[in-house]
C-alpha positions in Angstrom: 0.0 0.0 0.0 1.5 3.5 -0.9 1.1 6.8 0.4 -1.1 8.2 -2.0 -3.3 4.8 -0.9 -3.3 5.8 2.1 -4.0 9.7 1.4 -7.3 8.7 -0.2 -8.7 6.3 1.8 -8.7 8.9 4.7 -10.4 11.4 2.5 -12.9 9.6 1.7 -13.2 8.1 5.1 -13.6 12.1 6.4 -16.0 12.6 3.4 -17.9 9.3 5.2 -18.1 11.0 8.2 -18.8 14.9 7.8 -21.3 13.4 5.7 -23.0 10.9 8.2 -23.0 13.8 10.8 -24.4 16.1 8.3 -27.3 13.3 8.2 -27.9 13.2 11.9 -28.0 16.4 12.5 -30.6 17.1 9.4 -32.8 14.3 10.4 -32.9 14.8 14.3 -33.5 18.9 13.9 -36.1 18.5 11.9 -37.7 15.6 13.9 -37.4 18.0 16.9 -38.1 21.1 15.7 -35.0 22.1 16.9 -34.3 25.4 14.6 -33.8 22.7 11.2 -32.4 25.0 9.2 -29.8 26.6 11.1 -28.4 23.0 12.1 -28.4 21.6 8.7 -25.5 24.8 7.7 -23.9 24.6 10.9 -23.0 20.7 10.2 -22.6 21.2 6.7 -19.8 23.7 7.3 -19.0 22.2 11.0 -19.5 18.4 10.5 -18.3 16.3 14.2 -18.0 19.6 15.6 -21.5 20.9 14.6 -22.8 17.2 15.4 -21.0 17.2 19.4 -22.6 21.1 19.6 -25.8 19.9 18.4 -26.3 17.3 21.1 -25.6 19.6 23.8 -27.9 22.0 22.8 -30.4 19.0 22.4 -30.0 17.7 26.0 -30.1 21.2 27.1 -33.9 21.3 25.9 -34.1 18.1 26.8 -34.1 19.4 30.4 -36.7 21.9 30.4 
């Protein structure tokens, strides 16, 4: 296996994930009204950092 081998299995193993966050975060906001659009762009642009934000802020309303 070479380097460039290597290279683009983990970009497409990143691509895998942003992607699967992207999913969660789309499907779960809009299934709890949680402010859908706004969370679709944030884990579009923030991916596993959008996705970790998102589920604070959903166990934060999760409380009330």
């Amino acid at each position: 296996m070479e380097t460039s081998d290597i290279l683009v299995i983990f970009f497409w193993l990143t691509v895998a994930i942003w992607v699967g966050c992207f999913i969660v975060v789309a499907v779960d906001s809009a299934f709890r009204r949680i402010s859908p659009w706004f969370w679709r762009l944030a884990a579009l642009v923030g991916g596993p950092f959008a996705l970790l934000a998102y589920g604070l802020v959903r166990e934060q309303r999760g409380k009330k």
